[in-house]
C-alpha positions as a LaTeX table, in Angstrom:
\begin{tabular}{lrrr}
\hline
Residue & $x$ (\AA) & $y$ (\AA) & $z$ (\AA) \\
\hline
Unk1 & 0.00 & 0.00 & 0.00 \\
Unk2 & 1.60 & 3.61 & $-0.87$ \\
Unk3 & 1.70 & 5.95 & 1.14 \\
Unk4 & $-0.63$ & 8.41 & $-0.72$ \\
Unk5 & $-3.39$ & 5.41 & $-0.12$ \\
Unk6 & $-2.46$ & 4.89 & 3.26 \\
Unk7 & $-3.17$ & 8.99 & 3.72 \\
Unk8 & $-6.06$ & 9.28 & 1.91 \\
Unk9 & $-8.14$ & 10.65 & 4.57 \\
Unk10 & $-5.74$ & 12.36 & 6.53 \\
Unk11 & $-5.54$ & 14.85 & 3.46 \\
Unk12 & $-9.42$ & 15.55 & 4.25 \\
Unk13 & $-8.38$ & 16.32 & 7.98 \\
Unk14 & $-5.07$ & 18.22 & 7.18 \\
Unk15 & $-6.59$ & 21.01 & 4.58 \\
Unk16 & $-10.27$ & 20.73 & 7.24 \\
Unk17 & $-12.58$ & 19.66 & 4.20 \\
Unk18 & $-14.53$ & 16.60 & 2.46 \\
Unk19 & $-12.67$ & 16.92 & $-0.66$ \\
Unk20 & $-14.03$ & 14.32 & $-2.41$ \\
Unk21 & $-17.44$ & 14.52 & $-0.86$ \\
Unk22 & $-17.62$ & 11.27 & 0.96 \\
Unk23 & $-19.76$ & 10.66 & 3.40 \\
Unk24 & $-17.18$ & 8.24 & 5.41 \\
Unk25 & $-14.85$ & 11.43 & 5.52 \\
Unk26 & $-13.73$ & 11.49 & 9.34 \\
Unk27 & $-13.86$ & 15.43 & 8.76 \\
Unk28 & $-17.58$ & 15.35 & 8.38 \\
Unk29 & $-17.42$ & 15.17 & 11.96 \\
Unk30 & $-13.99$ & 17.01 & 13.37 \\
Unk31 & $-13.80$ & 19.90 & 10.66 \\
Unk32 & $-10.36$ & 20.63 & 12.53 \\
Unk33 & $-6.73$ & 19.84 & 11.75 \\
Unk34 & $-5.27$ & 16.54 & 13.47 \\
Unk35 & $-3.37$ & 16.83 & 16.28 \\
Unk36 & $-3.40$ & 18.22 & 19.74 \\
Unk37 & $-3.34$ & 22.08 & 18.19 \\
Unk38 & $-5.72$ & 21.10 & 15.85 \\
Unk39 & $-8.45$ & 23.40 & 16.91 \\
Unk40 & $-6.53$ & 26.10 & 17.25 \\
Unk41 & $-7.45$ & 28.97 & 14.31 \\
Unk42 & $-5.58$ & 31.48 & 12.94 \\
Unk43 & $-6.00$ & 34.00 & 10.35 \\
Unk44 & $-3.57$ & 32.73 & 7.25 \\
Unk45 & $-1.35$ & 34.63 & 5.44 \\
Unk46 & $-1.54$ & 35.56 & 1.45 \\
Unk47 & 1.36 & 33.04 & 1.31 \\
Unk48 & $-0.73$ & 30.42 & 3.32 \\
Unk49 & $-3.78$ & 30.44 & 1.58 \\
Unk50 & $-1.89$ & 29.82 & $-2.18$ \\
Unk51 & $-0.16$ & 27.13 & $-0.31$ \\
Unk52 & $-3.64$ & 25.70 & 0.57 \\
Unk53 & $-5.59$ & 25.82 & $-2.94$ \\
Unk54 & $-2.38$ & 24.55 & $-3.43$ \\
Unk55 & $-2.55$ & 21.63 & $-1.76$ \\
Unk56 & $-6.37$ & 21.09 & $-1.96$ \\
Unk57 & $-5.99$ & 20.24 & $-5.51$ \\
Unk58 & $-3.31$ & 18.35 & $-5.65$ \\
Unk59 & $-4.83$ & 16.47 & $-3.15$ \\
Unk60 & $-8.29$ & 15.98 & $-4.92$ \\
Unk61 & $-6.04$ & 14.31 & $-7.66$ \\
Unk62 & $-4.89$ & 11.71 & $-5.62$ \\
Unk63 & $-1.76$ & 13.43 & $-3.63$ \\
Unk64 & 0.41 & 13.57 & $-6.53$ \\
Unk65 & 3.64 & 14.07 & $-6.21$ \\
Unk66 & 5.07 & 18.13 & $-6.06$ \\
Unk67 & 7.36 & 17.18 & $-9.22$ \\
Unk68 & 4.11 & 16.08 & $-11.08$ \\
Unk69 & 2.20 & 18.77 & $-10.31$ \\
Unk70 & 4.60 & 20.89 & $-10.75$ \\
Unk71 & 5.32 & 19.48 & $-14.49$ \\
Unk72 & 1.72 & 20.13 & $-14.93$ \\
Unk73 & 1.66 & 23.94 & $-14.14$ \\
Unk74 & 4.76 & 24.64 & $-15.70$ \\
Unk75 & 2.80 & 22.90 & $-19.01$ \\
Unk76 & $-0.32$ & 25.26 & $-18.54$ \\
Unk77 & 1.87 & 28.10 & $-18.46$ \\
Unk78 & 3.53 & 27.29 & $-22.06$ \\
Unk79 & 0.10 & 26.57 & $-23.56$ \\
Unk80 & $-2.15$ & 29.50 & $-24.84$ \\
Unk81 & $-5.01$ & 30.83 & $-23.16$ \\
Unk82 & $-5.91$ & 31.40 & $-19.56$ \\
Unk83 & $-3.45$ & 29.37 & $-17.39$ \\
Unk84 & $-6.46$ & 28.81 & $-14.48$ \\
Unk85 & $-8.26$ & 26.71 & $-17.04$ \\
Unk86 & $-5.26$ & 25.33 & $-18.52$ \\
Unk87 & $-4.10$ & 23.60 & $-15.25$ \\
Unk88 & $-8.11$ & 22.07 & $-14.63$ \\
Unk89 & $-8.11$ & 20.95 & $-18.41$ \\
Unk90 & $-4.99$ & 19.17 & $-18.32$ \\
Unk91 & $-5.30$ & 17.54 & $-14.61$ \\
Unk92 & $-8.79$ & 16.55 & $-15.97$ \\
Unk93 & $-6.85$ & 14.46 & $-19.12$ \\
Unk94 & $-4.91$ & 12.01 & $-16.72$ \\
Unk95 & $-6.19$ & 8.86 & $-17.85$ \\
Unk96 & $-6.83$ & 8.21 & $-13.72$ \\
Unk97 & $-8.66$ & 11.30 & $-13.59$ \\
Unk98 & $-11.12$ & 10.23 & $-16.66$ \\
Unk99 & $-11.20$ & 6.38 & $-15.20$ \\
Unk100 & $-12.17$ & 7.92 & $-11.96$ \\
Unk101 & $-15.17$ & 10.44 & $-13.63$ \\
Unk102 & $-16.22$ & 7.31 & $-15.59$ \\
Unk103 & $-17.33$ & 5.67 & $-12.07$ \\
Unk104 & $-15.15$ & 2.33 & $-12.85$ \\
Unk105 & $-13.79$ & 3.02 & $-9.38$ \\
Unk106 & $-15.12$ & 4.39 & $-6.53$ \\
Unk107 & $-12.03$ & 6.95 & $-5.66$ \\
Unk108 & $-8.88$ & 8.71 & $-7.31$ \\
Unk109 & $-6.78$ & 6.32 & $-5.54$ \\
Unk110 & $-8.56$ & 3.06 & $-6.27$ \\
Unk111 & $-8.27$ & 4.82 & $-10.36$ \\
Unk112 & $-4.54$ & 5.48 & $-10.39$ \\
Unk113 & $-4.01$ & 1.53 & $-8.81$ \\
Unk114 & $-6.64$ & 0.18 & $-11.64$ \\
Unk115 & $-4.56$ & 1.88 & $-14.29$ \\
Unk116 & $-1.18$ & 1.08 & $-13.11$ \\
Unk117 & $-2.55$ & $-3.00$ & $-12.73$ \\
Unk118 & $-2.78$ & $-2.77$ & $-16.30$ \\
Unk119 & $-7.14$ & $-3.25$ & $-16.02$ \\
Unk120 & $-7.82$ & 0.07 & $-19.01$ \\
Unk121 & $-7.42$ & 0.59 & $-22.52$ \\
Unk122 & $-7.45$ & 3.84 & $-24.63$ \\
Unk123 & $-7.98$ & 3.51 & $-28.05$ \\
Unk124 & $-7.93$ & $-0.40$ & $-27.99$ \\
Unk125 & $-4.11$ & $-0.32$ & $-26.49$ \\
Unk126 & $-3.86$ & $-1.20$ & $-22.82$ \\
Unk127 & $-2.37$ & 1.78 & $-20.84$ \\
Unk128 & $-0.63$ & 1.22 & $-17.45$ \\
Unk129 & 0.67 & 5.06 & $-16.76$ \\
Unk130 & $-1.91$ & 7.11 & $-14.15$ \\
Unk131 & $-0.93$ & 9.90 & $-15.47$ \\
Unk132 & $-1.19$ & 9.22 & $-19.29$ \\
Unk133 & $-2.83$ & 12.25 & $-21.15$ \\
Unk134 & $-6.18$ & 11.19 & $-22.93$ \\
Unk135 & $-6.65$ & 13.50 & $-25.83$ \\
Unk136 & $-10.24$ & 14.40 & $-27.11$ \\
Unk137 & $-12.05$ & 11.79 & $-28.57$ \\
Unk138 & $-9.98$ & 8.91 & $-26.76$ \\
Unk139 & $-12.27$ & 5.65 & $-26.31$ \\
Unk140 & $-11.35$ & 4.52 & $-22.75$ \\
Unk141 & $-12.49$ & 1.47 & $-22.29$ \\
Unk142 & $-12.05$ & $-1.70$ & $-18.93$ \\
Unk143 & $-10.06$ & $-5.04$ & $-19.89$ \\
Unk144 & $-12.59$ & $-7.67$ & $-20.41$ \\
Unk145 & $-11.29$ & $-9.92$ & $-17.78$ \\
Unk146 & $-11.72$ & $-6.66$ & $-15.12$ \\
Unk147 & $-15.30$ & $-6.34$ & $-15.77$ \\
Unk148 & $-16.58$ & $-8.02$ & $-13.23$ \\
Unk149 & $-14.61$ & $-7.07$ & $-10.81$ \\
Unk150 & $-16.52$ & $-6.16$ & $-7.63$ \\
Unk151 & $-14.56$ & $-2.97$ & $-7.18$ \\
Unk152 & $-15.99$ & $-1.85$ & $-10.88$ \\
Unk153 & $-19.70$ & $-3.41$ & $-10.15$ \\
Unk154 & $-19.72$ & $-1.38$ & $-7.27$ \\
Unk155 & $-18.80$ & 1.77 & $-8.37$ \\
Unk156 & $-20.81$ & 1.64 & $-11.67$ \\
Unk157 & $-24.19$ & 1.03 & $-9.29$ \\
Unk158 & $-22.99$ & 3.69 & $-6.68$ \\
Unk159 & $-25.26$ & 7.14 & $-6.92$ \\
Unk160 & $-22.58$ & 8.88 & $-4.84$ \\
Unk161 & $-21.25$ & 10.44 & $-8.17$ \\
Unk162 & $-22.67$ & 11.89 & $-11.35$ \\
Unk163 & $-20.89$ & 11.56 & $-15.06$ \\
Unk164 & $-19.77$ & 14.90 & $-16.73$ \\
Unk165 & $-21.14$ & 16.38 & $-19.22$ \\
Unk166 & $-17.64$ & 16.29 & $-20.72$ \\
Unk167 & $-17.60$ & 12.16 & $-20.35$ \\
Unk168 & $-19.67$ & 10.17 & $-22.67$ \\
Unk169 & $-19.71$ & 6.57 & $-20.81$ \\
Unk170 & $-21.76$ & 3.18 & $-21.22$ \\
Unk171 & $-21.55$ & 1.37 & $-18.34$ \\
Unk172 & $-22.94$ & $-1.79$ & $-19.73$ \\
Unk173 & $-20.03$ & $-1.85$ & $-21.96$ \\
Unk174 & $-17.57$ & $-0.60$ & $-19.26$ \\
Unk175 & $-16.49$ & 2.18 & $-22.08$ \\
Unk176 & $-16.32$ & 6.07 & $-22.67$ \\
Unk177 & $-15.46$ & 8.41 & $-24.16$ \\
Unk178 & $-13.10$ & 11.84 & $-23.34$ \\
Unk179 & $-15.56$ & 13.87 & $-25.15$ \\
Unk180 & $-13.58$ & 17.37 & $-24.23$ \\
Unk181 & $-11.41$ & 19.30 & $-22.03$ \\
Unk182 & $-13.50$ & 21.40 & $-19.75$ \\
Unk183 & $-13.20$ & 24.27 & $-17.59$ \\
Unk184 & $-13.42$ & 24.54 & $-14.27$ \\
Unk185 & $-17.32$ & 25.50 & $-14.32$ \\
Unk186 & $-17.66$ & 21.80 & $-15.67$ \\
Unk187 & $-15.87$ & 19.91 & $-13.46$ \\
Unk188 & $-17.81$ & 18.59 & $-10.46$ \\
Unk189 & $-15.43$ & 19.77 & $-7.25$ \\
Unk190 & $-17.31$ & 19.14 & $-4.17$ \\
Unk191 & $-15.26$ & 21.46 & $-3.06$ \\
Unk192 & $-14.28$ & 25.43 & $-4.16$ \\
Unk193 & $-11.04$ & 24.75 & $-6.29$ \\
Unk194 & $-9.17$ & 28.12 & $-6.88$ \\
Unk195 & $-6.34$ & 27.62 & $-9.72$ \\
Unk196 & $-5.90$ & 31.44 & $-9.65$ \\
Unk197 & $-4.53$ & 30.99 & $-6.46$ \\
Unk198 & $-2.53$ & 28.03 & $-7.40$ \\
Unk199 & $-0.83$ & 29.91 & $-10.45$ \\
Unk200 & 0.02 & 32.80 & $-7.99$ \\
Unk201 & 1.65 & 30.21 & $-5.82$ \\
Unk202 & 3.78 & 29.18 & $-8.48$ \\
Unk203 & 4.50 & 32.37 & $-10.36$ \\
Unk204 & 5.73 & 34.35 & $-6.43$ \\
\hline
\end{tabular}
C-alpha cells in the first residue's frame, strides 16, 4: 500500500474539508486539523492560503507528487489561453482522472491503482501510466477480464457520483469516451477549487 493510499483521509483532515465529498470522511465530523493544536485557528497569510488551494488540488487528484504537479503547471503556463483553465483541463486528461469520472472506481486512488494493474485501454491499447494524457475523442475502455470485478460493479451502481457532461460513458459496456477538455465550471469539485490561487503560488 503507498503511502498516498495509506493517507487518503488524513488529506481531508489536514486542509479541514470533504474533498471528495464522501460521506465516510472522518472530517464530516472534526472539521479541525489533526493533532493536539488542531483546533486552534488562525488567520492565514496571502502566502498560506496559495499554499492551501495549493494543496487542496493536488490532493483531490490523488496526492500527486510536487514534481508532477509541478510538471503540470509549468505545461499550462507554455500553452495559450488562460493558465487557471489550462491547469483544470490538463489535470482533468490524466487517464486516472477520466477512469475515476467514468465511475469504474469508486475513488482517485482506487483509479490510479486500476490503471497502473494494467485493467484500461485507450484507443484499444492497454495503458498502465496514471498519469497518461487522454486526448479528445480517446475511447477509454475496462479489460474484459476486469469487468466483473466487484470494485468496478460497485462503483458503476454507486449514486454517490454523477458523469460529466464532458464524459460520454456506457456502463454496460464498461467504455467512454473523453468527449472534451472542460473548464473549471464543468468539473464537479465538491469542493471550491481556486487555480488562480494556485498559479500565484507558483508564479511568487
Amino acid at each position: 500500500m503507498t503511502k498516498r493510499l495509506r493517507s487518503k483521509y488524513k488529506i481531508n483532515r489536514r486542509l479541514g474539508e470533504n474533498l471528495w465529498g464522501r460521506p465516510k470522511s472522518p472530517v464530516n465530523v472534526r472539521d479541525y486539523r489533526p493533532g493536539e493544536h488542531g483546533q486552534r485557528r488562525r488567520k492565514p497569510s496571502d502566502y498560506g492560503i496559495q499554499l492551501h488551494a495549493k494543496q487542496r488540488l493536488r490532493g483531490y487528484y490523488g496526492n500527486i507528487t510536487e514534481k508532477q504537479f509541478r510538471r503540470t503547471y509549468h505545461e499550462a503556463v507554455r500553452r495559450r489561453g488562460d493558465t487557471s483553465e489550462n491547469l483544470i483541463g490538463l489535470l482533468e486528461q490524466r487517464l486516472d482522472a477520466v477512469v475515476y469520472r467514468m465511475k469504474f472506481v469508486p475513488t482517485v486512488f482506487a483509479a490510479r491503482q486500476f490503471v497502473n494493474h494494467g485493467h484500461v485501454s485507450v484507443n484499444g491499447q492497454r495503458v498502465n501510466i496514471p498519469s497518461f494524457r487522454v486526448r479528445e475523442g480517446d475511447l477509454i475502455e475496462v479489460q474484459d477480464k476486469s469487468k466483473q470485478m466487484g470494485l468496478v460493479l460497485e462503483a458503476v451502481d454507486s449514486a454517490e457520483r454523477d458523469i460529466p457532461e464532458y464524459i460520454d460513458v456506457d456502463h454496460a459496456k464498461m467504455k467512454g469516451t473523453f468527449v472534451r477538455i472542460p473548464k473549471l465550471t464543468d468539473v464537479p469539485y465538491p469542493v471550491q477549487m481556486e487555480p488562480n490561487l494556485v498559479i500565484e503560488y507558483y508564479s511568487r
